[in-house]
C-alpha positions in Angstrom: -114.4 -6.3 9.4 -112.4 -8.8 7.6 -109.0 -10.5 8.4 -107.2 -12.9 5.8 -104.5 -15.4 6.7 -102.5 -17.7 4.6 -102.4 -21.6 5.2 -101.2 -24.3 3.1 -103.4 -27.7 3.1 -101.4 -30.7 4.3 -104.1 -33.4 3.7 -107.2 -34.6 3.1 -109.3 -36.4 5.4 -112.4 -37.5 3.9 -114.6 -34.3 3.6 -111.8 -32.4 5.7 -109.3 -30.7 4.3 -106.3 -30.4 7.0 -104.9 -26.8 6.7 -101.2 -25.5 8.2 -101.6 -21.9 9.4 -99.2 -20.0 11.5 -97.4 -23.7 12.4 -100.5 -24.8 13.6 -103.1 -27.4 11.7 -106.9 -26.8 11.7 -109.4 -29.0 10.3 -111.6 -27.4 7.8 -114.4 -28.3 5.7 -113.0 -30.0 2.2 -116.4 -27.8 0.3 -114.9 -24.1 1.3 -112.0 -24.9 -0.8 -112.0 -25.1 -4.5 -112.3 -28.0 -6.6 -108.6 -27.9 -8.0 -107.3 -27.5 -4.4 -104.7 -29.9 -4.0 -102.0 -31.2 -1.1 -99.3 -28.0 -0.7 -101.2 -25.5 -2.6 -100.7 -22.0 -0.3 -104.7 -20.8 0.2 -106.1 -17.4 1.6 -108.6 -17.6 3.9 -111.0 -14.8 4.6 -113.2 -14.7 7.3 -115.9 -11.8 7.5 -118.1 -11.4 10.5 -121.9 -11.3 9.3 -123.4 -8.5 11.5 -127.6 -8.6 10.3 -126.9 -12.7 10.6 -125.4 -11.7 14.1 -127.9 -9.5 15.4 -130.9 -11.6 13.8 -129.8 -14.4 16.0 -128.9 -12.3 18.8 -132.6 -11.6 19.3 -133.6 -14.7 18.5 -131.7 -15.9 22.0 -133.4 -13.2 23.5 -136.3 -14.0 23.2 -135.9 -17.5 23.9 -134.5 -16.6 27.0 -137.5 -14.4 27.5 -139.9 -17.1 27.1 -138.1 -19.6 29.5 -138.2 -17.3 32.5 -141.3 -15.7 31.8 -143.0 -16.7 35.2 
């Protein structure tokens, strides 16, 4: 599933790029966005959930979590 929402960048901090969205500012990392990306350029963001990454790490915790009460 995806979902796409539009921001514009307000600053830079540093390595953070400070990004309006929905009236509301989130830091982000400054390397997600391109090169050219400058102070009021409108960006897309898309965020995708990563379901193998998700379920690889999901039994990952299992079995950690096995191994720490294993009696």
């Amino acid at each position: 599933m995806k979902r796409k929402v539009k921001g514009i960048i307000d600053r830079f901090e540093g390595d953070i790029a400070v990004v309006e969205i929905d009236r509301k500012t989130h830091d982000l990392p400054k390397a997600i966005f391109p090169k050219e990306a400058d102070v009021g350029d409108v960006v897309i963001i898309e965020v995708t959930i990563d379901k193998k990454e998700t379920e690889k790490l999901r039994k990952e915790i299992e079995e950690l979590m096995n191994e720490v009460w294993e009696d």
